[in-house]
Structures are given as C-alpha cells and as structure tokens.
N, C-alpha and C positions, 0 to 999 in steps of 0.2 A: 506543518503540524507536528506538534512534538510530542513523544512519547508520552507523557503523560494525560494529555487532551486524547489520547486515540486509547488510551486506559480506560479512560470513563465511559466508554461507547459501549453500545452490546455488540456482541459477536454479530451480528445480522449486520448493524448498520456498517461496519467495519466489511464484510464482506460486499454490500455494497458497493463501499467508499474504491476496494480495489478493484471492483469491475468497473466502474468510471474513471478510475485511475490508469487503467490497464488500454479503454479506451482514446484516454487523452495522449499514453505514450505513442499509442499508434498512430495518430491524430500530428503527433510532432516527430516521430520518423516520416509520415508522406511531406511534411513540410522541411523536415531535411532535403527528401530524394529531390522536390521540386525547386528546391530553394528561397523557398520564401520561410524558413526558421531564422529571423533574426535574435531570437534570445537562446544561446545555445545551451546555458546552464541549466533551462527548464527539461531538458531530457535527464542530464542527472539528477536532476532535483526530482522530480518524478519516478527514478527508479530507485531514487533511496526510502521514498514513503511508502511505494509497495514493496521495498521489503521491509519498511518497520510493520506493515500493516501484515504482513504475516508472519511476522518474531514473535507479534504481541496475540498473534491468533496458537500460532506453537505453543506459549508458553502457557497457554489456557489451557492445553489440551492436556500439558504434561502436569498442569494440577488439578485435572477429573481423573486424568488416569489414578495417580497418586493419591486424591480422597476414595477410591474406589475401590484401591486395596487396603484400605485402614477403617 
C-alpha cells in the first residue's frame, strides 16, 4: 500500500490496518521459527507498512498540535 492510498484513510481505519498488520507480522515470524515461511520478503514487506502506517499517523498529530497553537 503506498503512502498516498493510507493518506486517504481515517485515523481509525489506519489504526486498525496496524493491529492486523502487527498480527500478520507475528503470524509470519511463528512461520519463520517453524519453517514453513516460504516467501521471506513478506516479513519486510510488512514491517515497512507498519511503519508507514505510523509516519502517516505522526505526521497527523504534528498537524493538530500545530493548528492548536494558531
């Protein structure tokens, strides 16, 4: 999912999207530890969209903060 597409979401579903995200990472280390992950990229590929999915949740916050003091 690309930055832009996780823009358009609300803050909720985004929060969401990382606790099922957060889920599937753990989901795909027990399929490390037992060996049965045959696609290894999906673990990085999954830790770079929880952390877009919380850059794009930061950068919300740092512009409530900041209409908050104007």
């Amino acid at each position: 999912m690309k930055a832009s597409e996780i823009r358009a979401l609300s803050s909720e579903e985004i929060r969401t999207n990382v606790d099922d995200a957060k889920e599937e990472l753990m989901n795909l280390r027990f399929q490390l530890a037992t060996g049965e992950l045959t696609d290894h990229t999906r673990l990085s590929y999954t830790r770079q969209l929880i952390a877009r999915y919380y850059t794009i949740l930061n950068e919300r916050e740092i512009e409530e903060e900041l209409e908050g003091e104007e």
